[in-house]
VOPAGU-2260 file (C-alpha; in pm, 1 decimal, decimal comma):
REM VOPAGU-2260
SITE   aa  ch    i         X         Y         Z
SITE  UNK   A    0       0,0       0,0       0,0
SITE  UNK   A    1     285,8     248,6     113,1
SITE  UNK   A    2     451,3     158,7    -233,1
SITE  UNK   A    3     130,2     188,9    -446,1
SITE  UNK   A    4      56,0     564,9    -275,4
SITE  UNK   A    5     455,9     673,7    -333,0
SITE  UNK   A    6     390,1     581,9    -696,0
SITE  UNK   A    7      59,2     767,9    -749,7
SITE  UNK   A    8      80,5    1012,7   -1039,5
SITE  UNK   A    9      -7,5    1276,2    -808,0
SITE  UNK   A   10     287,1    1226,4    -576,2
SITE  UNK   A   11     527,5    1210,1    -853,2
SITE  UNK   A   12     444,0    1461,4    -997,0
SITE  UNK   A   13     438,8    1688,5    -672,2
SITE  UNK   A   14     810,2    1585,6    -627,2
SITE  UNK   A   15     895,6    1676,2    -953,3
SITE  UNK   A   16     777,2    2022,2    -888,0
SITE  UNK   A   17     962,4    2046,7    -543,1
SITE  UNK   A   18    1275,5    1934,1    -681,4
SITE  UNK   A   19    1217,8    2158,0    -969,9
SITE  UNK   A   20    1145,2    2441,7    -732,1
SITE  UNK   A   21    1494,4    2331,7    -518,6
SITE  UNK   A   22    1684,1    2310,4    -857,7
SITE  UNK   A   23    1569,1    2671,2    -974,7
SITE  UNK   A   24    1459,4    2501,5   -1307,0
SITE  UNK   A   25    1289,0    2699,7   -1532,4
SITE  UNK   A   26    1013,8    2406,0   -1578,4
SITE  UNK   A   27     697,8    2504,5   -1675,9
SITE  UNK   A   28     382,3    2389,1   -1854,2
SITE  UNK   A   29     243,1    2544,8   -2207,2
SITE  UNK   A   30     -89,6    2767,4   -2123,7
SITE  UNK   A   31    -285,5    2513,3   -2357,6
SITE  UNK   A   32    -186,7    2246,5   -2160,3
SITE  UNK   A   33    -249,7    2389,3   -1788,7
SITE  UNK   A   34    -613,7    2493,0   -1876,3
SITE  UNK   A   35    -703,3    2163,0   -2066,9
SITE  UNK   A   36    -615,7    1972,6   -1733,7
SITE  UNK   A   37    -777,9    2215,0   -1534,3
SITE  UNK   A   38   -1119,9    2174,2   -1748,7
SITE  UNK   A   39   -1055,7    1780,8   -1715,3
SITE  UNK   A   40    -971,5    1792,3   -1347,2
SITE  UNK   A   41   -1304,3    1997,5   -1282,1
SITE  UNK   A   42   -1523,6    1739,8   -1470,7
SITE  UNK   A   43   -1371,2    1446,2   -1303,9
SITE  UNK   A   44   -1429,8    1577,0    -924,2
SITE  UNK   A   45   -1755,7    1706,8   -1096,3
SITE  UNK   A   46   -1857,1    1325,3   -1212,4
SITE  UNK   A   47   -1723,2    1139,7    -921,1
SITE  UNK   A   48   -1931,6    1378,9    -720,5
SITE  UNK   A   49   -2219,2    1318,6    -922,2
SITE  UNK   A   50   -2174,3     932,8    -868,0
SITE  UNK   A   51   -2106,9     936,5    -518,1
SITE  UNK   A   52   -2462,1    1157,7    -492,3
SITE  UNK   A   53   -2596,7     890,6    -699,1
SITE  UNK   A   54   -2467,7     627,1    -457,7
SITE  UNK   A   55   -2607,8     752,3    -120,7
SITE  UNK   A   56   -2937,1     906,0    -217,3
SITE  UNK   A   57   -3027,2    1260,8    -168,0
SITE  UNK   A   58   -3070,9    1354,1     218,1
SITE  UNK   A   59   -3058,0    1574,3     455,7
SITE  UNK   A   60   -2672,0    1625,4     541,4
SITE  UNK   A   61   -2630,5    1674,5     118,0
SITE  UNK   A   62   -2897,4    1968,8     132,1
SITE  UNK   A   63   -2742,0    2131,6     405,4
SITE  UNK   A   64   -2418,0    2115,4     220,3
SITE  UNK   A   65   -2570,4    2216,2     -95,8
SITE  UNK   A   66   -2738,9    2507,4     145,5
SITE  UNK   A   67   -2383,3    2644,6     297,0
SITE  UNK   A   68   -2219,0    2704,2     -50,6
């Protein structure tokens, strides 16, 4: 499990950045690029919350969160 979590995409790619920021590289992603992950980030927390709704029914505690926003 440790192993699996070390080797997430996410990690990796947050120590990339750190040891880019450490390194004073001048790494950096194309504007295209950065907004077309942002758009497809956004959808998939979008659609997993959208399934997980779907999963537990509509009650109470997700109208009061739905409320507070």
């Amino acid at each position: 499990m440790i192993v699996e979590t070390l080797t997430s995409p996410v990690i990796l790619f947050f120590l990339l950045g750190a040891l880019a920021a450490i390194a004073k590289s001048d790494l950096s992603i194309p504007d295209a690029f950065a907004k077309a992950m942002s758009i497809y980030l956004m959808a998939a927390i979008g659609l997993n919350g959208g399934v997980s709704v779907a999963d537990s029914g509509f009650g109470p505690e997700l109208l009061r969160a739905a409320l507070q926003v």
